[in-house]
C-alpha positions in Angstrom: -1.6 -25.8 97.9 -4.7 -23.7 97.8 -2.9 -21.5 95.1 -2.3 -24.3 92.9 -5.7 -25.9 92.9 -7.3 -22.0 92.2 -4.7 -21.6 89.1 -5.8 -25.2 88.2 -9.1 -24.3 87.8 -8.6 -20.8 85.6 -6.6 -22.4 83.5 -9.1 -24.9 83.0 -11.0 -21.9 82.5 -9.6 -20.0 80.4 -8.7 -23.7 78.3 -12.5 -24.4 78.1 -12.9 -20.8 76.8 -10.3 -20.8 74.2 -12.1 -24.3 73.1 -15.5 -22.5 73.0 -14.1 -19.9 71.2 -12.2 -21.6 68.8 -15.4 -24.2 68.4 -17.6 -20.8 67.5 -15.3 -19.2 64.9 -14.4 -22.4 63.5 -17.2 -22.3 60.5 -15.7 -18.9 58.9 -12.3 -19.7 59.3 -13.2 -21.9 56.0 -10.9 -24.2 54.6 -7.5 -24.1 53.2 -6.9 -26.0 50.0 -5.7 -29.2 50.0 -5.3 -32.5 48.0 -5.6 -32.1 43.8 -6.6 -28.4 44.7 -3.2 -28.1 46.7 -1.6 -29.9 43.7 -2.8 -27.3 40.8 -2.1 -24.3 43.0 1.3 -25.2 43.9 2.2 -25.1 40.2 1.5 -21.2 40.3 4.8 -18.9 40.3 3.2 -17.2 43.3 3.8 -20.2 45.4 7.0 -20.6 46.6 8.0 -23.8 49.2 4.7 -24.2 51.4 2.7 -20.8 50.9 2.1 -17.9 48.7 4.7 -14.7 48.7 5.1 -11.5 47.2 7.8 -10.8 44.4 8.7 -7.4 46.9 10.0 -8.4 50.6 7.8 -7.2 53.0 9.8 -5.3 55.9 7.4 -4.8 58.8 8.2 -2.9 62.4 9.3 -5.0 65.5 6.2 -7.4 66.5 6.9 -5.6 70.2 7.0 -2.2 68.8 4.0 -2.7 66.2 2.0 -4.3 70.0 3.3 -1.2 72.1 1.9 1.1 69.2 -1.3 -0.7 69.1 -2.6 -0.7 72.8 -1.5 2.6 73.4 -4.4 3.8 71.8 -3.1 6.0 68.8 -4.9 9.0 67.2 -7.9 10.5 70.0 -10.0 10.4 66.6 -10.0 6.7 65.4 -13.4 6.1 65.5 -16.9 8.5 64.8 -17.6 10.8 67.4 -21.4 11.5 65.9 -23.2 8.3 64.2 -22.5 8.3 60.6 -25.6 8.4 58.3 -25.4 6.9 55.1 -27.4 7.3 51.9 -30.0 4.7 52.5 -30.6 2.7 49.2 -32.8 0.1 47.9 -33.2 -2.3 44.9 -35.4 0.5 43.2 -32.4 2.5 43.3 -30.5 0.5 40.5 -33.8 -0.2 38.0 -32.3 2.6 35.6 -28.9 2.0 34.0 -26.4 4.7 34.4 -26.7 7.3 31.7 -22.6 6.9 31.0 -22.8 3.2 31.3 -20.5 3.2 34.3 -21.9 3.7 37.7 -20.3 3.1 40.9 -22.1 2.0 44.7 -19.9 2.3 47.4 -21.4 0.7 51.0 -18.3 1.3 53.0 -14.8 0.0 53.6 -14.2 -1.7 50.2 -18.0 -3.2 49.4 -18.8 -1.6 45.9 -21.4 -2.5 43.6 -19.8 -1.8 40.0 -22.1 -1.2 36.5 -20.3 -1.3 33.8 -21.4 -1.5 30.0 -24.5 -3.0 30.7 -23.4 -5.3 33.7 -23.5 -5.6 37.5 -21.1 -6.7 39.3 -20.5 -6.5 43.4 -17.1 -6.8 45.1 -16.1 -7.4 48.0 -19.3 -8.2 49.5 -19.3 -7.4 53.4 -22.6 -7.6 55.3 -21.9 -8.7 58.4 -21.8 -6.9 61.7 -17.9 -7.3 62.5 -14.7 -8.0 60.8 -14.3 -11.0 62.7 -14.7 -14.7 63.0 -16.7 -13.9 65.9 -20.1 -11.9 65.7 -19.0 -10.6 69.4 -15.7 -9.9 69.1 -13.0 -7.9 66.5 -13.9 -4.8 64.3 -17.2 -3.9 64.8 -18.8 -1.6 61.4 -19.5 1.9 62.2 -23.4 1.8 60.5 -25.5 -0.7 59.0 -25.5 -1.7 55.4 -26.5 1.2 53.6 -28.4 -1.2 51.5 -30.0 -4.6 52.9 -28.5 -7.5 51.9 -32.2 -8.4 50.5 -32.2 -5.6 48.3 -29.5 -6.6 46.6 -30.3 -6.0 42.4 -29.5 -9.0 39.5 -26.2 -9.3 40.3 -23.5 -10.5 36.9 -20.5 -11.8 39.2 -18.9 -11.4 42.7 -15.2 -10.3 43.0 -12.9 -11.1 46.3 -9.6 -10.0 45.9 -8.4 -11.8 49.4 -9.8 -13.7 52.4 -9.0 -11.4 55.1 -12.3 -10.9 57.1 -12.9 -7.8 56.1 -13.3 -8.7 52.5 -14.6 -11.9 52.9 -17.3 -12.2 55.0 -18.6 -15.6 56.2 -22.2 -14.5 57.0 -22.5 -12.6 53.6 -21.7 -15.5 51.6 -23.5 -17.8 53.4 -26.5 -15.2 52.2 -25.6 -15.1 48.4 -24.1 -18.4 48.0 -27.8 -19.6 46.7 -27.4 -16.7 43.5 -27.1 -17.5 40.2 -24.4 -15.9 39.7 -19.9 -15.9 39.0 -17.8 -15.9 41.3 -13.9 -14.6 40.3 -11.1 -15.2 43.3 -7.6 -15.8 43.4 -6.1 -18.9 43.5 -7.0 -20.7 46.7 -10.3 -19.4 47.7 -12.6 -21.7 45.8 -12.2 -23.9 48.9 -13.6 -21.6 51.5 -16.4 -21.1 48.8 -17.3 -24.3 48.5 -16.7 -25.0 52.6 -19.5 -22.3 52.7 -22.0 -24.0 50.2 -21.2 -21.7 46.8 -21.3 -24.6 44.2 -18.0 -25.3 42.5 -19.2 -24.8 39.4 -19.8 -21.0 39.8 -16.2 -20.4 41.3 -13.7 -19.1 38.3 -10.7 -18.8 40.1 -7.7 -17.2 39.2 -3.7 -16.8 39.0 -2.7 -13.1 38.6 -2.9 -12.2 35.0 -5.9 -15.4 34.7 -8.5 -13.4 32.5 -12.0 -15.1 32.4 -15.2 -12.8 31.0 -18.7 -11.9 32.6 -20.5 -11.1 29.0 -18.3 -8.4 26.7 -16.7 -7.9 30.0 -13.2 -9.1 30.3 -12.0 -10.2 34.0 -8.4 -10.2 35.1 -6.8 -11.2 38.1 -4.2 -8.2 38.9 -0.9 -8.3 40.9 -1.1 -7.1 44.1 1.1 -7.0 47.3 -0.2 -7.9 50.5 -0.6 -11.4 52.6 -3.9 -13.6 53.3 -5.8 -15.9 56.5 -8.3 -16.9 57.9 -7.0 -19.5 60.7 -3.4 -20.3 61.4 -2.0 -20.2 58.4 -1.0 -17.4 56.3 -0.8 -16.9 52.7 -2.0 -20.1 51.8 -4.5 -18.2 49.4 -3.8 -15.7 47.0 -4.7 -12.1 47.2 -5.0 -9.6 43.9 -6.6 -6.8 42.5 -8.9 -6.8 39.8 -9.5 -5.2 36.3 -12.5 -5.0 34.7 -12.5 -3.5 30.8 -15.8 -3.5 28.6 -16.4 -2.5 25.5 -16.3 1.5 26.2 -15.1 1.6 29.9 -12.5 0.4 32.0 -12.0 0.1 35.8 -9.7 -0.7 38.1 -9.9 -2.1 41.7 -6.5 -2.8 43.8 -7.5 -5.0 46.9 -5.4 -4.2 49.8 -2.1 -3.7 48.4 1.4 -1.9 49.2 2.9 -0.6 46.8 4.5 -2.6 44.0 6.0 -2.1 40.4 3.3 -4.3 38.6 1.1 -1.2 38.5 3.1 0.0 35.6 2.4 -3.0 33.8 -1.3 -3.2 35.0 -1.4 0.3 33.4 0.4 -0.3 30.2 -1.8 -4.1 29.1 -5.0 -3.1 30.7 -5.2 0.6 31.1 -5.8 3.4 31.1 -8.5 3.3 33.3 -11.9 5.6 33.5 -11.9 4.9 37.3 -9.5 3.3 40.0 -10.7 2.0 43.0 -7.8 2.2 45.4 -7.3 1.3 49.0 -6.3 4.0 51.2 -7.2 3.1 54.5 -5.4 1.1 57.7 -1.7 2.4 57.3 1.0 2.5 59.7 5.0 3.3 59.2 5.4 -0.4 61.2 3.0 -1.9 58.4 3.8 -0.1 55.7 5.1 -3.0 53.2 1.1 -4.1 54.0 -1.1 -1.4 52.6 -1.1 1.6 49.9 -1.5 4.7 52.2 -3.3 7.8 50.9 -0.3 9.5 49.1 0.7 6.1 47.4 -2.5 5.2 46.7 -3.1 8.6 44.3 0.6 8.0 43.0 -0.8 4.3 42.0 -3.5 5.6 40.4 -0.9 7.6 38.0 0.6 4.4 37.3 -2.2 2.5 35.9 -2.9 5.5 34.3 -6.4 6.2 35.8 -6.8 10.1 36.4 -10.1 9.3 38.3 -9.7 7.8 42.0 -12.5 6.2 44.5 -10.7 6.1 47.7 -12.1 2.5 49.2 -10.6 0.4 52.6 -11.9 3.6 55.2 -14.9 4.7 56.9 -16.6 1.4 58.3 -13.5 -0.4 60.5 -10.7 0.7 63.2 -7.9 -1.4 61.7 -5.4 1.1 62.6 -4.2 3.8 64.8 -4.6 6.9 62.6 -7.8 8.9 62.4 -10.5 7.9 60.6 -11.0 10.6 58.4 -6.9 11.0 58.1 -7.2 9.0 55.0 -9.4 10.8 52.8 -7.8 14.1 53.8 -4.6 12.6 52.9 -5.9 11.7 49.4 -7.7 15.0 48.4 -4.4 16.5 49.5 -1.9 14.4 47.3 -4.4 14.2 44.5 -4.0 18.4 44.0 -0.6 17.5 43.7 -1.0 14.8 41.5 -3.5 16.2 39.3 -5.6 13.2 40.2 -9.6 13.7 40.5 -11.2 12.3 43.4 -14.7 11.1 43.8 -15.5 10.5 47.4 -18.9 9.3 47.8 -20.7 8.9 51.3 -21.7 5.2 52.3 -24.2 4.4 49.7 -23.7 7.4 47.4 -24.0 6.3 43.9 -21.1 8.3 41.4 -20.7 8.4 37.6 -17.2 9.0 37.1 -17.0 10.0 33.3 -19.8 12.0 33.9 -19.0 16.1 33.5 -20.4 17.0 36.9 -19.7 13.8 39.6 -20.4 15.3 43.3 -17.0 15.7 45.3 -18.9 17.4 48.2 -17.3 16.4 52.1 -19.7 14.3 53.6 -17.4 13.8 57.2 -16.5 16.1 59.7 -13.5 18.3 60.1 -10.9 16.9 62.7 -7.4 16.9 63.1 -5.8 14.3 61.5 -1.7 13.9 60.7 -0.2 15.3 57.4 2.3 12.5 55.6 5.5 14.8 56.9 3.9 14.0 59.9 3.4 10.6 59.3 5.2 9.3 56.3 4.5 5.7 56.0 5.7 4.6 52.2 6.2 1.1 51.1 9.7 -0.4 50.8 11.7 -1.4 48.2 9.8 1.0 45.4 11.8 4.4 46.1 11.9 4.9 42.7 7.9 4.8 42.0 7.3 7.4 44.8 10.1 10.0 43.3 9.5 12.3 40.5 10.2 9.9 38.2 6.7 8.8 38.3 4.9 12.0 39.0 2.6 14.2 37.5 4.7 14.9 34.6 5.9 11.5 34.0 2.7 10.9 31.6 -0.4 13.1 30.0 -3.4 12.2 32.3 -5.5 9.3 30.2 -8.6 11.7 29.6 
């Protein structure tokens, strides 16, 4: 009986744990929408019986497989082996406008500070230390903010295009929720916003194709294909990209998406674009109906006929099994192929993309990393936009 009373007591353990757990990570979990907010959301073609969904099925890999894959530890090369050092900036950094009028920050992963036509706006804001409910457990960020959170210059309006934790940072909102300032998400975030304190009445949320404007800028919610939560529910949020046109320049940023046919029709009513910002980071074959993928991510670009691409969604997390610098090799590689130009920035290296010298320079370290023969992992159901239909012939390049 012994043996029964000591598995009593670690499962009360382990209960208690769970509880404490849970109890801790409760606050950024948020808070799904419900009641009238429930009500208007519903309404939106995106939401279909209890939840959001994709227009594209999404095929993923046996959950046993995708768990086998996972713990056995992938590429030798997932994360730094020398401490990255990024481009340490400050406030002082952004009191001169850009010369072109479009000027782009990238901090790591998919945190970008965007000026454009006389306007600031930052997306995807992610300051804190993990991508994670927890602050001690999950993703943990590879270097610290290249710039402090309290540097931060006038800021014109936030952008989120999901909830996932590593766009939508509980500690980092907490932080900004007190600016003056726009904030644009897709439909069903406004109620983790205002969970965390951002007052309603600076929340412009959004159905894909929604447009709102930030000034002359014009603000629409993109399509995008991908999946969202925080807690125990998925999708009951919506998750998009977003396009931002001014008066003289024109940018595009795609969230974490897979690939999807939309981008032709993101091209055609809001392109082309001087710049797109396109995930191309935390791929897998078992996963691929989840995220772009270096090689689909340049061929995306083509489609919303952008011949400028800032590879975002790498360098600051290990959310997958490849190597960390595996995507931007990938990229450079299927951009000479594409005729796509690349800007590549190092954490906190500031780019001007219509400029007529931008620096390209490599900023990681050589190590092996796995070729797409050797590791082919393109979306389902959208053959047709990775064939030659669509390549770099299909259209003249925008500029």
């Amino acid at each position: 009986m012994k043996w029964l009373k000591r598995l009593g007591v670690l499962a009360l353990l382990f209960g208690l744990v769970g509880i404490g757990g849970y109890l801790l990570a409760r606050p950024a979990m948020g808070h799904d929408p419900s009641g009238e907010d429930l009500e208007r959301i519903a309404k939106s073609p995106q939401y279909k019986g209890d939840r959001f969904d994709n227009e594209l099925p999404r095929v993923d890999g046996p959950a046993m497989e995708i768990a086998t894959e996972w713990f056995s530890g992938g590429s030798e090369y997932r994360t730094p082996g020398e401490p990255i050092q990024p481009q340490a900036r400050t406030k002082a950094d952004f009191a001169n406008p850009p010369a072109t009028g479009l000027r782009v920050t990238w901090l790591g992963h998919s945190t970008l500070i965007l000026e454009i036509d006389g306007r600031r706006l930052l997306i995807d804001p992610v300051w804190g230390p993990r991508a994670s409910p927890l602050e001690f457990i999950g993703p943990e960020r590879w270097y610290a903010p290249p710039l402090p959170i309290g540097e931060l210059p006038e800021i014109d309006a936030i952008l989120i295009s999901h909830d996932h934790y590593d766009h939508l940072d509980y500690p980092t909102v907490q932080r900004l929720a007190a600016l003056d300032t726009q904030w644009f998400v897709p439909l069903g975030i406004r109620s983790h916003l205002e969970y965390w304190g951002v007052p309603s009445q600076r929340i412009v949320e959004l159905d894909w194709w929604g447009q709102d404007v930030v000034g002359e800028l014009a603000i629409t919610c993109a399509p995008s294909r991908h999946f969202s939560g925080r807690g125990f529910k998925q999708n009951a949020t919506l998750w998009a990209g977003w396009a931002i046109v001014g008066p003289k320049h024109r940018v595009f940023y795609s969230g974490d998406t897979a690939m999807h046919p939309e981008f032709i029709e993101i091209g055609e009513r809001l392109g082309p674009f001087d710049l797109a910002m396109m995930e191309v980071g935390a791929y897998d074959a078992l996963w691929s109906d989840v995220h772009l993928g270096p090689e689909q991510a340049v061929r995306a670009t083509r489609l919303v006929r952008a011949d400028t691409l800032l590879p975002v969604h790498w360098g600051l997390f290990d959310l997958a099994l490849h190597g960390w610098t595996e995507p931007i090799e990938r990229v450079r590689a299927a951009a000479d192929r594409e005729g796509v130009r690349v800007v590549s920035p190092p954490p906190g290296g500031m780019v001007e993309p219509t400029a007529t010298s931008t620096p390209t320079a490599t900023w990681w370290p050589e190590v092996p990393w796995q070729t797409f023969e050797e590791a082919p992992c393109p979306s389902t159901s959208v053959d047709a936009l990775n064939s030659d239909q669509y390549g770099p012939d299909a259209w003249p390049s925008p500029t």
